[in-house]
N, C-alpha and C positions, 0 to 999 in steps of 0.2 A: 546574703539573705537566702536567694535560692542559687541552685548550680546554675552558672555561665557556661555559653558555647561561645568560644573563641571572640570573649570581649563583648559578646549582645548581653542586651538586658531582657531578660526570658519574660515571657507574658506575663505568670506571674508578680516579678517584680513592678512591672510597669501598673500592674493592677494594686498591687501594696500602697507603692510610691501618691499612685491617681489619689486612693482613698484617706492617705494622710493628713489629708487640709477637710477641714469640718465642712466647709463650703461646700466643695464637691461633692460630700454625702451628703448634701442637703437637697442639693441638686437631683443625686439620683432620689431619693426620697421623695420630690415632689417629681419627678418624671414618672417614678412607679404610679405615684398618685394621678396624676393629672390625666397620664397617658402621651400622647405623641402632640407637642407644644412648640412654640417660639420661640427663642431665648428672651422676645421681649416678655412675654406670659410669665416667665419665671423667673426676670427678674422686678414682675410684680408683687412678687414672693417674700423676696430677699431687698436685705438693706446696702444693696449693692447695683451699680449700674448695667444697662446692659451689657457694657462693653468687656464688662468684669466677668459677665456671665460667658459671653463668649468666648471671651479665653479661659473659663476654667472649662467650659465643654469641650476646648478642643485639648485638652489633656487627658479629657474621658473618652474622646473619641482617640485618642492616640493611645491609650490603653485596654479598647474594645468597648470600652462600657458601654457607651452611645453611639447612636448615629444618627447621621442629619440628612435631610434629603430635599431637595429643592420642589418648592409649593408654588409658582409665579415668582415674586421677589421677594417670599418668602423662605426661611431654613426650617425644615419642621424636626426635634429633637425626639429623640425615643432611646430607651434603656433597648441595650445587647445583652441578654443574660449570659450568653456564654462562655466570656472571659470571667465573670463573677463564678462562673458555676465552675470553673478550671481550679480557679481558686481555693477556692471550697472545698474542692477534693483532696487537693494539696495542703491545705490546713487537716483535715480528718487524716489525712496520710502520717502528717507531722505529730498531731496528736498521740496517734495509735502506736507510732513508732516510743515516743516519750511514754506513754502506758507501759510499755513493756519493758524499757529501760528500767522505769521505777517498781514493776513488780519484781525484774531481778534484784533490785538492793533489797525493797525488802525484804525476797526470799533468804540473801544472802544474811542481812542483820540477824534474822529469826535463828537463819541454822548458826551464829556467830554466837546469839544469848543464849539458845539453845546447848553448845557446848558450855559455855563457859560455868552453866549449874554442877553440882557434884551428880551424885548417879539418885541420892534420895532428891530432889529436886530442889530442896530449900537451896537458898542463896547462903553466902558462905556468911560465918563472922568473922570482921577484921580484928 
C-alpha cells in the first residue's frame, strides 16, 4: 500500500487499515460531531455495545485518530486530526502523481494519432 521501513507498518497504513470498517467511520463522524465523549455516549449512537465501541477505539487510537484521557472513572474520547491530515496529503500526493502519469499517455496517444494522419490531415481509406 504505502512504503515500509524495515517491516513497520507506516502511519499511513495504519490510518487506511483503522478506516476500513464502516464502524469506525462512524465512530469518528459522531466524535467530530459530538465533540470529546464516552464510549458509553457513543455507543448510544451505534447498534452496537459498548464493549464493541471500545475496541474499535482502541484501533483508532492505535492509528492516531483518537485519544482518550482519563475523567475520574471515566475515558473521555476525541478525534487527533493529525494522522488524518498526514493522510490526506498522501492521498493528494498519490493523486497528483497519477495526474501526471495519465497526462503523459495522453500526450503520448495524441502525438501517436497525430502522426499516424497523412500530411492533408484526412484520415486514410482502406
Amino acid at each position: 500500500m504505502t512504503e515500509e521501513h524495515h517491516g513497520d507498518v507506516s502511519p499511513v497504513d495504519g490510518v487506511l487499515a483503522a478506516l476500513a470498517d464502516p464502524t469506525r467511520r462512524q465512530l469518528l463522524d459522531l466524535l467530530a460531531e459530538l465533540g470529546e465523549v464516552t464510549a458509553t455516549t457513543l455507543a448510544e449512537h451505534l447498534p452496537i455495545s459498548r464493549q464493541a465501541v471500545v475496541k474499535h477505539l482502541a484501533v483508532l487510537d492505535a492509528a492516531g485518530l483518537v485519544t482518550g484521557r482519563r475523567a475520574g472513572r471515566e475515558v473521555l474520547y476525541a478525534v487527533r486530526p493529525a494522522a488524518l491530515n498526514a493522510t490526506a496529503r498522501w492521498m493528494a500526493a498519490l493523486a497528483s502523481d497519477w495526474d501526471r502519469r495519465l497526462a503523459t499517455i495522453k500526450r503520448l496517444a495524441e502525438a501517436a494519432e497525430r502522426d499516424a494522419l497523412p500530411p492533408d490531415g484526412e484520415p486514410r481509406q482502406s
